[in-house]
C-alpha positions in Angstrom: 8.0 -42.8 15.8 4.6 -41.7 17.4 6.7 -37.8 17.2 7.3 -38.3 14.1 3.7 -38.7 13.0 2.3 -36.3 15.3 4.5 -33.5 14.1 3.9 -34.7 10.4 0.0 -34.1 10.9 0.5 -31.3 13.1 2.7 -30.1 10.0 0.2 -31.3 7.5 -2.8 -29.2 9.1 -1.2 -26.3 9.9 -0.4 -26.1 6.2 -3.8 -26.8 5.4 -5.3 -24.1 7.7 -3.2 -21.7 5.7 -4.2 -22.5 2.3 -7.7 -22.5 3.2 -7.4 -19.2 4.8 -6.0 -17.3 1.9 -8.6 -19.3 -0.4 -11.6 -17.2 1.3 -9.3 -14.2 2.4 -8.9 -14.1 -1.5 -13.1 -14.0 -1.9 -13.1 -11.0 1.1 -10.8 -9.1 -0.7 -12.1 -9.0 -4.0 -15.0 -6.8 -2.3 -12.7 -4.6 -0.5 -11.3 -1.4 -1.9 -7.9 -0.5 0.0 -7.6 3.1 -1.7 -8.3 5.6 1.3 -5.7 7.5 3.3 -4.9 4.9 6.3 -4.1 2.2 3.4 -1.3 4.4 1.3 0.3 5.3 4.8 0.5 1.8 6.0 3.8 1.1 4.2 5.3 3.6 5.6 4.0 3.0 9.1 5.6 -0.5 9.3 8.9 0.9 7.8 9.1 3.5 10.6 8.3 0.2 13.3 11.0 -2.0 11.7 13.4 1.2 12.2 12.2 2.0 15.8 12.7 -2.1 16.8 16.4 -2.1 15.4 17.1 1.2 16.9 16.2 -0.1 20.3 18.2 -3.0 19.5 21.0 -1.3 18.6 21.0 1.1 21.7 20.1 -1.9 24.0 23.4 -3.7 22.5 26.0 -0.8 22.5 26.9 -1.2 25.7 27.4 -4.7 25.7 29.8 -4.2 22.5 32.2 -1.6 24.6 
């Protein structure tokens, strides 16, 4: 039982932290302007890591598979 109410507080401030984070992350980001260069590139960027990480994957696994 003493698990139980651990995780459920554990649980209950973790969730907590979170919606008090994006409360003043929404404040920041009111002031910030997220039109240069580095900003429109970003999506991109992440694509191009998500492709790299499942490439690896893929060439990591191939010989496994044979």
């Amino acid at each position: 039982m003493l698990l139980i109410v651990a995780f459920s507080a554990g649980l209950a401030l973790s969730i907590t932290g979170i919606g008090l984070v994006a409360v003043f992350a929404k404040q920041i980001f009111k002031r910030a302007s997220f039109n240069g260069p580095l900003v429109r590139l970003l999506p991109a960027a992440s694509a191009l890591v998500i492709l790299a990480a499942g490439l690896a994957m893929t060439v990591r696994a191939l010989p496994k598979v044979s």
